[in-house]
C-alpha positions in Angstrom: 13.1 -24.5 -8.3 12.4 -23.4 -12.2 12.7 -20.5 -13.3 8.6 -20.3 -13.8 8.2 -21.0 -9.9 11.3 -18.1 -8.8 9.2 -15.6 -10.8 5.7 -16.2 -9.2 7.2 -16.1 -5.1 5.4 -13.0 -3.9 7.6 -11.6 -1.1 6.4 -9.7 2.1 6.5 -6.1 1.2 4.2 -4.9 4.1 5.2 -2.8 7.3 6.3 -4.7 10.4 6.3 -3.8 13.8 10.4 -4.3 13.9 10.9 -1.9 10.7 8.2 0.9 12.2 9.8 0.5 15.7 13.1 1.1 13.6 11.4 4.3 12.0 10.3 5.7 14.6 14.4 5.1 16.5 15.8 6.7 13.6 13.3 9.8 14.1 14.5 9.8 17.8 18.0 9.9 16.7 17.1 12.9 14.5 15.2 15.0 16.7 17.9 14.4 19.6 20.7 15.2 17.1 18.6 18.6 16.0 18.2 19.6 19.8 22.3 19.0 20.8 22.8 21.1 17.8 20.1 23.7 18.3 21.4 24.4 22.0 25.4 24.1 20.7 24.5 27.1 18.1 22.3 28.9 20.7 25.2 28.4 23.4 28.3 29.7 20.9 25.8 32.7 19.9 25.2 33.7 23.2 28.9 33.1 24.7 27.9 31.0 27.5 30.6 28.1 26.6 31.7 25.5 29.1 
């Protein structure tokens, strides 16, 4: 391909179902990583160690 016809290739830039169900995994990951530590701080605080 020329150089003219590399410049005009529009590439998909929109949201796909696989990248959204990949956001949404990653927002799992987060909450579950806020609520082991929430309950490890609360649990240390409050003596009650295993």
């Amino acid at each position: 391909m020329k150089k003219e016809e590399l410049m005009s290739i529009i590439g998909g830039s929109g949201i796909t179902s696989a990248m959204l169900s990949s956001i949404v995994k990653i927002g799992d990951i987060i909450l579950d990583l806020g609520r082991s530590l929430g309950s490890a701080i609360r649990r240390i605080y409050k003596g009650k160690l295993c």
